[in-house]
N, C-alpha and C positions, 0 to 999 in steps of 0.2 A: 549590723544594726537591725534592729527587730521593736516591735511593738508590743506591750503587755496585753493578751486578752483572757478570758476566762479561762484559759488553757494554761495559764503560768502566771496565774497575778499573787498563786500563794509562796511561789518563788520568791515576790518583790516586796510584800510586805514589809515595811523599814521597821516597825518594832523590832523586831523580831527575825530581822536580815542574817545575822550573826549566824545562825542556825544551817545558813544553807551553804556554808564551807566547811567542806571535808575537812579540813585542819582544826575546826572548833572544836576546846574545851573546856569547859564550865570554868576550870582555876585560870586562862589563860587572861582572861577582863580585869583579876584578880593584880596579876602581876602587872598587868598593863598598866592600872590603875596608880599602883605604889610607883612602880618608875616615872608614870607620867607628874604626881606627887613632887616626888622628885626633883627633878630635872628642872617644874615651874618652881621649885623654890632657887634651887641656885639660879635659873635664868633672872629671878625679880630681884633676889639680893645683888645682882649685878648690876642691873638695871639702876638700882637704886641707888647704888655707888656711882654710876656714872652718871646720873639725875644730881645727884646729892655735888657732884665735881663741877660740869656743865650751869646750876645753877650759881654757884656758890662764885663762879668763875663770872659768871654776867652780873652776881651784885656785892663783888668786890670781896665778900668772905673768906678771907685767905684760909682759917682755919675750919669753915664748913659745918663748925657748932650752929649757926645761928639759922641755917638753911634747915641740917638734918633736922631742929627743930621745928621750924615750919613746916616741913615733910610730913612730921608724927603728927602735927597738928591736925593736916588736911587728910590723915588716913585716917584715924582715932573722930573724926567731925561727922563723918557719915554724911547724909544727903542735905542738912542744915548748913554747913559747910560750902556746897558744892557749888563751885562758880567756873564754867567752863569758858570763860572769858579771858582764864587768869592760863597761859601757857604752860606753869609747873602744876595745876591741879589738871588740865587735860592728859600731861603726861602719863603721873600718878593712877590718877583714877581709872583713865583708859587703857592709859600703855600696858599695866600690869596685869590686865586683863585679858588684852591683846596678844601676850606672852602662850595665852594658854593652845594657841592654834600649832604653834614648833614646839611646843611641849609634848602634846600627844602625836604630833605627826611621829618626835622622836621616839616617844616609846615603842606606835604602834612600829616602828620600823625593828627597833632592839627585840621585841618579841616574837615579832612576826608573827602575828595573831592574822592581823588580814591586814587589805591597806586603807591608808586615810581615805581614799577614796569612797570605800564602803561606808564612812561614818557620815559622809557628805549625801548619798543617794544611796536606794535599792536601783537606781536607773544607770548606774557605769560612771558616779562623779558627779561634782556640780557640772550645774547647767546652766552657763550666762541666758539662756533664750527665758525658760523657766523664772528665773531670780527674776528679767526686766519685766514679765510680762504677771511678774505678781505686785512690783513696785506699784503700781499705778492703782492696784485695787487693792490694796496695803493703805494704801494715802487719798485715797476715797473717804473709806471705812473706818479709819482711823486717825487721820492725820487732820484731816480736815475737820473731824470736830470737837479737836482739841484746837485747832488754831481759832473757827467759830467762838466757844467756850473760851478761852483765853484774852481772845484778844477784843471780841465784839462784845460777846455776855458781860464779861469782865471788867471790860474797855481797857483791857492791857495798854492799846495804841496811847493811851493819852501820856504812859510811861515809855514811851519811844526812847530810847537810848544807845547808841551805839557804843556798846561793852568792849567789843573785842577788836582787839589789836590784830594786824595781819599774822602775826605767828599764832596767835592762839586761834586762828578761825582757819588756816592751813591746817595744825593739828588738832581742832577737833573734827573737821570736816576728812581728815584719813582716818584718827583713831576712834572717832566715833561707831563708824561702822563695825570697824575691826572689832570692836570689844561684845556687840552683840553677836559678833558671829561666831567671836569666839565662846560667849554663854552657849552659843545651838549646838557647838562642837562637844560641850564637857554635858549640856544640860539633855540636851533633845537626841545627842551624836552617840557619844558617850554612855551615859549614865542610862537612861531611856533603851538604848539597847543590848544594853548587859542584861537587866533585869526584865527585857523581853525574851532573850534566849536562855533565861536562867525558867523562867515561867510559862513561857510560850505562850503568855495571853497578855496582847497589846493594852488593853484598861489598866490592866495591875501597871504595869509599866510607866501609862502615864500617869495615872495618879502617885506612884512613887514618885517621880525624879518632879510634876510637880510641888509635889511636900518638902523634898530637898532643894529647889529653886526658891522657892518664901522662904526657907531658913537661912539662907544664903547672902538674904535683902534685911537691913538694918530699918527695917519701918514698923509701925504701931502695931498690935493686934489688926485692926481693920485693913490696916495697908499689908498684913501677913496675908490674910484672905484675900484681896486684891491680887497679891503678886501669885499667889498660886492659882490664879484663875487665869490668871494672862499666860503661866506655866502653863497650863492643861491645853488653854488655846492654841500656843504656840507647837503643843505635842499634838495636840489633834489635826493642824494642819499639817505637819509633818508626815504624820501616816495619812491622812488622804493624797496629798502630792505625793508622798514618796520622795521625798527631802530633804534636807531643810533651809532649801533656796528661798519655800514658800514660807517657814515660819522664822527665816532671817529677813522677809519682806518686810514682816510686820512688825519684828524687832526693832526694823533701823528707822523704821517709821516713827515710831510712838515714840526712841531717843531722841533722832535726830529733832525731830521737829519742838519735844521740851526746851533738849538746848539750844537751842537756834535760834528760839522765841526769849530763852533766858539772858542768851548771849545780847538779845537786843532790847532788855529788859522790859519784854512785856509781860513774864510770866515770873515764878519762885520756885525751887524744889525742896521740899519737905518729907522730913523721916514721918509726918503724921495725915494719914488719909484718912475724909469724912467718906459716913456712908454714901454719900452721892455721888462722890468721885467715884469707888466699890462700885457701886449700879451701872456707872457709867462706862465703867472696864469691864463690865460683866455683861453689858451690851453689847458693845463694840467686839467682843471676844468671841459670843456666841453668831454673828452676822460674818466675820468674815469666816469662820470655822463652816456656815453654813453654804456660802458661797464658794468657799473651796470645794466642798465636798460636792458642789450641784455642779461645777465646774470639773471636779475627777471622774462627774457620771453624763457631761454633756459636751467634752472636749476631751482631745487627744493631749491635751498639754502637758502631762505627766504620766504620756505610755512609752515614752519613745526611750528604747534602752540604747545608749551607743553603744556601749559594751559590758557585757554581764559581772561585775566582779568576780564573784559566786565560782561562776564556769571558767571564766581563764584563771583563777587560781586552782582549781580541780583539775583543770586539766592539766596544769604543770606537776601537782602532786603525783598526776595518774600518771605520767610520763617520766616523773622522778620515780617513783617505785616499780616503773613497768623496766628501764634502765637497771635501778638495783637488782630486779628479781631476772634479768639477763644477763648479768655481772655473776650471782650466786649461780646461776647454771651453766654459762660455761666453767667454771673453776671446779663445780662438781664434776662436768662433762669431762675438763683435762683430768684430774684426781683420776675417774674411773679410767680414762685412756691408759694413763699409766701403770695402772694395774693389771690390765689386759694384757700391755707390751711386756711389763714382767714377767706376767707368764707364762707368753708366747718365747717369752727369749731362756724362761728357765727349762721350759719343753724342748725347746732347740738346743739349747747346750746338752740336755742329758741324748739327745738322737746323735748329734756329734759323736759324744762320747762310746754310744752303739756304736755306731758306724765304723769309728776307729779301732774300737776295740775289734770290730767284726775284720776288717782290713789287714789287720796286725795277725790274727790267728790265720786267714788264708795266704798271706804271703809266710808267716813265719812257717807251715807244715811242708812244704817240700824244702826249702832251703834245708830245715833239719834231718829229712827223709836224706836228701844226698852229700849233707855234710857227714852222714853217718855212713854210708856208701864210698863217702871216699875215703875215710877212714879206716875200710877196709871192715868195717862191720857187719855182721850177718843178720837180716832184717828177720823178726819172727817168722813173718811169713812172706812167700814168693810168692804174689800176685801173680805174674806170668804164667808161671809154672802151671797152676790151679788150672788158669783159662785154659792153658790147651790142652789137660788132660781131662779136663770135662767136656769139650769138644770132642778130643776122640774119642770118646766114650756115648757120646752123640746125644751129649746135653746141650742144656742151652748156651747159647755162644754171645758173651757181650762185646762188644765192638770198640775197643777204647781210643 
């Protein structure tokens, strides 16, 4: 564990994370992207089939026509439609959403591009400490003056109703959440940081994958501009914490608290937003955006790395090819040995073969000398003879 400071903060950068694993390369977001594709379609047609079974099973539809219809009804309705009160449109609307978070867990896994971990923090992972300690300044800045405006401006309270039934206030209270975090995952996680490490300038980035978040959203022109402000917002908190614990804060904020107040009918959700509402999100967007960031330059809360991604996947790579390139040199090392030994052993066999040879000529020369001798044969010359009559002759005398 270590702490980010001006020595390594360009390491931590979350646009732009992507960049700082040795394994990155520009086509690898590409693929990740079509798998992850993918994988969320057969996970939601599945989904969908067993929604479509499950409900059809709770209101007696034996053949499931009259549910799947109501399905298409509630996906095709968009936000005029949306009643989070109702257990099979929490499913729908959330669950399928919710799909998206093991959707790309599984790709990034099948690519091995890096791990989900990286698309959660530049900091080594979510951070429960992080995420609780943005909740509360999330729902300050946010939460609360949509429930003021709602419910007081508005006097929503005088429409007090209790909508929801225990199953549907169990599942939107799990899949609520889930389905914003699972937007930060594809919007802020995802999408945000491809086209940071494809650009390596965090602005381009958020203004992209904001532009592709409003298009994404089934509301008016004015509510396009709206939802791509709340994008921007939520990307620029993202890069000042360094996560997206801080702009899942603000996510689950601004849902939960709509539907919660819907669920208890003090409020509506509309595919159509007036300019005031626009002002109002473009308020709220710019305040906590500013409070994050005087918060990443007046508090530790988003320096604390538990663990680098970045570095323990490098350093596995470095230790994977430091292993291969020990592998390739011993096999060269035996290769050359063998070679040596070759030729140490063909040098030895031809001195053998000296040696023998030389062996064979000194043993075979007297053997022939006195096989010829006892043969009875008369040698050219008499060595003896020689000696001692150049001795007496008072030469030199060898000694034999």
């Amino acid at each position: 564990m270590y702490y980010i400071d001006e020595t390594n903060a360009k390491k931590h950068v979350y646009p732009t994370y992507g960049r700082q694993f040795d394994s990155y390369r520009w086509y690898k977001p590409v693929f990740t992207g079509a798998l992850f594709a993918a994988i969320y379609m057969v996970l939601t047609l599945a989904g969908i089939m067993a929604v479509k079974i499950w409900a059809g099973a709770a209101a007696g539809d034996t053949t499931g026509t009259d549910t799947m219809n109501k399905m298409m009804e509630i996906i095709s309705g968009g936000y005029d439609t949306m009643d989070m009160s109702d257990p099979l449109q929490s499913v729908l609307q959330l669950g399928s959403l919710a799909i998206a978070i093991p959707s790309l867990w599984l790709a990034s896994l099948i690519v091995r591009d890096r791990p989900m971990s990286s698309y959660s923090s530049s900091r080594g992972g979510w951070s429960r400490r992080v995420f609780w300690r943005c909740m509360p300044v999330a729902f300050i800045i946010n939460g609360l003056p949509i429930i003021i405006n709602d419910v007081i401006i508005e006097k929503g309270y005088q429409n007090f109703t209790v909508k929801f039934t225990v199953l549907s206030f169990i599942l939107l209270t799990i899949l609520g959440p889930l389905q914003c975090i699972a937007e930060e995952y594809m919007f802020r996680g995802f999408v945000m940081q491809t086209f940071g490490s494809w650009f390596r300038i965090p602005v381009i980035a958020v203004i992209l994958q904001a532009l592709i978040f409003a298009a994404g959203h089934p509301y008016n022109r004015i509510g396009q501009i709206a939802i791509a402000i709340s994008g921007a917002a939520f990307a620029l908190s993202a890069w000042f914490g360094r996560g997206l614990e801080v702009s899942a804060a603000l996510h689950i904020v601004n849902n939960m608290t709509i539907f919660y107040l819907q669920g208890f009918g003090m409020t509506t959700v509309s595919s159509d937003t007036s300019v005031s509402e626009m002002l109002i999100d473009l308020g709220i967007a710019v305040v906590y955006v500013a409070v994050i960031f005087w918060l990443s330059r007046k508090t530790r809360w988003f320096d604390k790395v538990r663990k680098d991604d970045a570095a323990r996947v490098n350093a596995k790579l470095a230790e994977k090819k430091a292993k291969k390139a020990a592998k390739k040199a011993a096999r060269a090392a035996r290769k050359a040995g063998t070679t040596v030994f070759e030729a140490a052993g063909n040098a030895g066999s031809a001195a053998d073969v000296v040696s023998e040879r030389a062996e064979n000529i000194t043993e075979a020369s007297p053997e022939m000398y006195y096989d010829t001798a006892a043969a009875g044969e008369v040698p050219e010359f008499d060595y003896t003879r020689r000696t001692e009559s150049r001795s007496a002759e008072g030469g030199k005398h060898f000694k034999h």
